[in-house]
C-alpha positions in Angstrom: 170.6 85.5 -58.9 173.5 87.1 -57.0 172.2 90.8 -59.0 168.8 90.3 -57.6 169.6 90.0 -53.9 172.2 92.5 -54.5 169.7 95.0 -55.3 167.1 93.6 -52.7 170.2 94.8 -49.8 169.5 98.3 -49.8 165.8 98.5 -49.7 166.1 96.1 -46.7 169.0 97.9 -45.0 166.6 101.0 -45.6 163.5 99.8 -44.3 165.5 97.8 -41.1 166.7 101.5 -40.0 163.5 103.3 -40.9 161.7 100.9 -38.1 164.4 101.1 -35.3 163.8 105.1 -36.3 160.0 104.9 -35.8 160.3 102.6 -32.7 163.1 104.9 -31.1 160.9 107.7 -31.7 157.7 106.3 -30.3 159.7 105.3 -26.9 160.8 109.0 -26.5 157.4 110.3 -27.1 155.9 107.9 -24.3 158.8 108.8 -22.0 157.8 112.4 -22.5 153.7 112.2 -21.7 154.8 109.8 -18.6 157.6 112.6 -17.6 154.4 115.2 -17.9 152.0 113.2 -16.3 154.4 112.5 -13.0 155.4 115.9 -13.3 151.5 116.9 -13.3 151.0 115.1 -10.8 153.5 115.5 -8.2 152.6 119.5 -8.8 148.9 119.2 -8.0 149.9 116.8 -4.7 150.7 119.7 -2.6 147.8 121.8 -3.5 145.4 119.2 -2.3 147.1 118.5 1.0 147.6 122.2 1.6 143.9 122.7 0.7 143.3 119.5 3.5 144.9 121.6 6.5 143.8 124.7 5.5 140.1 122.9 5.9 141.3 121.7 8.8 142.3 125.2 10.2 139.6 126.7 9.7 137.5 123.9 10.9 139.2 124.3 14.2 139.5 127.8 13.9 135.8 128.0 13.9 135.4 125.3 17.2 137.5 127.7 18.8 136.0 130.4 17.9 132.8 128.4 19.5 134.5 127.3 22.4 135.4 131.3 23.3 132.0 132.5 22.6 130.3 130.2 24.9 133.0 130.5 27.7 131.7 134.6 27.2 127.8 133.5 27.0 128.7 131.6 30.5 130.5 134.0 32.5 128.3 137.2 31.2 125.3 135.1 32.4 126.9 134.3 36.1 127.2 138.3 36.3 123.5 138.6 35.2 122.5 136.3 37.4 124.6 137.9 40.4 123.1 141.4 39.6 120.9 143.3 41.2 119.4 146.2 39.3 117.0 149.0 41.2 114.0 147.0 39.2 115.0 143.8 41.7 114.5 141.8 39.1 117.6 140.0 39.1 117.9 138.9 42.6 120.1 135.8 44.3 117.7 133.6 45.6 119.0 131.1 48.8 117.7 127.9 47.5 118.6 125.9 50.8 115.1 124.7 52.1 116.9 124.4 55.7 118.3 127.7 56.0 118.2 128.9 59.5 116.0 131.6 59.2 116.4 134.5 62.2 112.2 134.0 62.7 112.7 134.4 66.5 112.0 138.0 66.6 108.1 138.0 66.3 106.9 134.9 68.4 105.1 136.2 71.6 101.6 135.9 71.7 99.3 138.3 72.8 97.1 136.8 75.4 93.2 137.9 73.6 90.5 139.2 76.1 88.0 137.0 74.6 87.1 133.8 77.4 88.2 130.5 75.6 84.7 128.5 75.5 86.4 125.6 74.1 88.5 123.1 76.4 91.9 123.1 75.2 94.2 120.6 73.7 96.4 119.3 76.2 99.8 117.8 75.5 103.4 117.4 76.7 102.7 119.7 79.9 101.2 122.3 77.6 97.7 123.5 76.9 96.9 124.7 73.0 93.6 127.3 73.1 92.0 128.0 69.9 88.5 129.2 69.7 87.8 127.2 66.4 87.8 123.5 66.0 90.9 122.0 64.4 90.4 121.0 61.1 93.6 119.8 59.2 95.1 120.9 55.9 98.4 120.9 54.7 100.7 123.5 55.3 100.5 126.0 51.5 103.4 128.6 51.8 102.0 131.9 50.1 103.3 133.8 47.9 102.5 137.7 47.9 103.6 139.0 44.7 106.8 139.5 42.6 108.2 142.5 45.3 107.5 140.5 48.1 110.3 137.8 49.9 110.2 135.1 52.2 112.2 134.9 55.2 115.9 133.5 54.6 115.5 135.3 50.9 118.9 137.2 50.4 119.8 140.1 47.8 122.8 142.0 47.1 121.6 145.2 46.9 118.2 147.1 48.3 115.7 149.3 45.7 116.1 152.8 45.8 112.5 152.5 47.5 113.8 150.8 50.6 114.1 152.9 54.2 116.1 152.0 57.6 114.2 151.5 60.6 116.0 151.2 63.7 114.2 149.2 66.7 116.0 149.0 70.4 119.9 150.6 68.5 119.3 147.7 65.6 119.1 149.2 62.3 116.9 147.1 59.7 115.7 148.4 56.1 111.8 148.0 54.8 110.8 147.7 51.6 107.1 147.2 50.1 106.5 145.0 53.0 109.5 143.0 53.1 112.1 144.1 56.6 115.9 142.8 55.5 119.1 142.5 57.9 122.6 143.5 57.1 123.9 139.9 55.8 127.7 139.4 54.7 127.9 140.3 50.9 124.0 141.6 50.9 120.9 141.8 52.7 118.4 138.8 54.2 115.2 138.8 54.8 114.1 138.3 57.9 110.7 138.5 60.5 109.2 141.9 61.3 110.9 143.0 64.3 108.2 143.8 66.7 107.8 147.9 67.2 109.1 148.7 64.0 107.2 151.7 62.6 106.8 152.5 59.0 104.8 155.0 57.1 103.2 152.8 54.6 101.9 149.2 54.2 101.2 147.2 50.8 98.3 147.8 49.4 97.7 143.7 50.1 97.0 143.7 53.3 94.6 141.3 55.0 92.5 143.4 57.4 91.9 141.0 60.7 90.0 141.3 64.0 91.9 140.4 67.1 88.9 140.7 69.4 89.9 144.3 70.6 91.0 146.1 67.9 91.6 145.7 63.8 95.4 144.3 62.9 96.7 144.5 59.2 98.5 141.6 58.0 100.9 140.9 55.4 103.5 138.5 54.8 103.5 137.1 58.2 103.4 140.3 59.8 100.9 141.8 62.4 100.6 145.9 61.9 98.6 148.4 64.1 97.8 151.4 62.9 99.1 154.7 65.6 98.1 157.8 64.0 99.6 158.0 60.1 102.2 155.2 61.0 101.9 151.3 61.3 104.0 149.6 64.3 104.9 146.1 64.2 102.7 144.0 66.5 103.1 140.7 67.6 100.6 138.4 67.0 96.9 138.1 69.4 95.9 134.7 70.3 92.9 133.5 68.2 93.3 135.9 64.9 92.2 134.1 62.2 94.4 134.6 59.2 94.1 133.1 55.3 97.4 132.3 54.9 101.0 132.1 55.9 104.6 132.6 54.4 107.5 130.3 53.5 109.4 129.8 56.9 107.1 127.7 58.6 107.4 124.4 60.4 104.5 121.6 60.6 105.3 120.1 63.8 103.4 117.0 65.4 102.4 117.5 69.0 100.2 114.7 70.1 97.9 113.7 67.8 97.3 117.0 66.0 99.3 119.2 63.6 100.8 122.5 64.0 102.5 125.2 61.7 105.2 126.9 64.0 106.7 130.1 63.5 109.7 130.1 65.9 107.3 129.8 69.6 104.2 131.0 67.9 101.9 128.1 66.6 98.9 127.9 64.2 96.3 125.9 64.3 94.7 124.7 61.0 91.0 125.4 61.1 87.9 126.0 58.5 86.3 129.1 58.4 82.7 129.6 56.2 84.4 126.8 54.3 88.0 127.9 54.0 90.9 126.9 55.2 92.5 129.1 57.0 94.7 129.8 60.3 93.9 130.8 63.7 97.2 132.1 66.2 97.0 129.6 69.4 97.6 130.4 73.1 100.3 128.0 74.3 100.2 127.9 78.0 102.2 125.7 80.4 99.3 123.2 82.0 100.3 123.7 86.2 
């Protein structure tokens, strides 16, 4: 008995160490993978997060990059807008409805040969001739055309086209119909000054009959015609015109309406089934 567990030692002894041997070795080996998976791991960390910011750089990079061009889309479109090119396309326009426009300098009324046959309207201390019945309709500014610029209208710059007209020492400038003012920063323009002379008139004009004599009229202005020159005229009592510029003020005197033009007043009438204007004679009722 003793021989046979005598020679059962060794083979145990063996087999003992061979498993602390395979079991030893199997604990290294994981140690190892884990040691190269950390290691792996901690190595590709930094790649992501750098790849995060640089993202993130450019992303901000490129709302910068936004930011800048439209701060340059804004300000380059401010200058356009403040340009004026020898077109005029690009013009400032004064959009203040209650700009005090200078309309002061073509208001007399010419007294008209022509006998009134029709009472007139009396009011306030005043008496309102008009040789056509009054017939109300609302007050239409008219536009003449893309050259053409109502009173108040201010620019920076004239067209090459434009000429200076001086009237009583005043210097104005005239262009395609339109008489402008010195302004701070620009030009304005402003009501025909009465005896200005030009060489030319649009080819727009309304023709009118005062009575006495023909009158072309454009814009708000009254021309005669004095040899191959057209003067400024102030306006005759009872012309009948089809319509009237920007600038003008529907005032309420009595019962009937007016469009007023700094002391001249028009009175809303119906001609062969218009609507049109006819100048009145204001006259202080003694």
């Amino acid at each position: 008995m003793k021989n046979i567990l005598n020679s059962l030692k060794m083979p145990i002894l063996i087999g003992i160490m061979g498993s602390l041997f395979l079991i030893s070795m199997s604990g290294w080996a994981q140690r190892n993978t884990s040691d190269r998976r950390a290691s792996s791991t901690q190595s590709a960390r930094p790649s992501t997060s750098s790849s995060k910011i640089r993202d993130r750089k450019i992303t901000n990079d490129r709302r910068n990059s936004d930011a800048s061009n439209n701060k340059v889309v804004r300000r380059n479109t401010t200058v356009r807008n403040t340009t004026v090119n020898k077109s005029r396309n690009n013009v400032t326009v004064n959009v203040n409805n209650n700009v005090n426009v200078r309309n002061n300098r073509n208001t007399v009324v010419r007294r008209n040969t022509v006998v009134y046959a029709r009472q007139p309207y009396r009011y306030g201390g005043y008496r309102y001739h008009a040789y056509h019945p009054y017939y109300y309709h609302p007050y239409r500014p008219f536009y003449w055309g893309p050259v053409w610029h109502p009173w108040g209208f201010f620019v920076r710059t004239l067209a090459v086209t434009a000429v200076v007209v001086r009237v009583e020492n005043t210097q104005y400038h005239y262009d395609q119909g339109v008489w402008y003012s010195p302004a701070t920063g620009g030009y304005e323009a402003i009501p025909a000054p009465v005896g200005g002379t030009v060489n030319y008139i649009p080819s727009g004009v309304q023709t009118v009959n005062t009575g006495t004599v023909n009158n072309y009229y454009y814009g708000g202005t009254y021309y005669e015609k004095e040899g191959s020159s057209y003067r400024v005229v102030a306006p005759t009592a009872g012309t009948i015109v089809e319509s009237l510029p920007e600038g003008g003020e529907e005032v309420t005197i009595g019962d009937l309406k007016y469009i007023k033009f700094g002391e001249t007043y028009y009175q809303p009438i119906q001609d062969d089934g218009k609507d049109k204007y006819e100048v009145v004679l204001v006259e202080e009722d003694n």
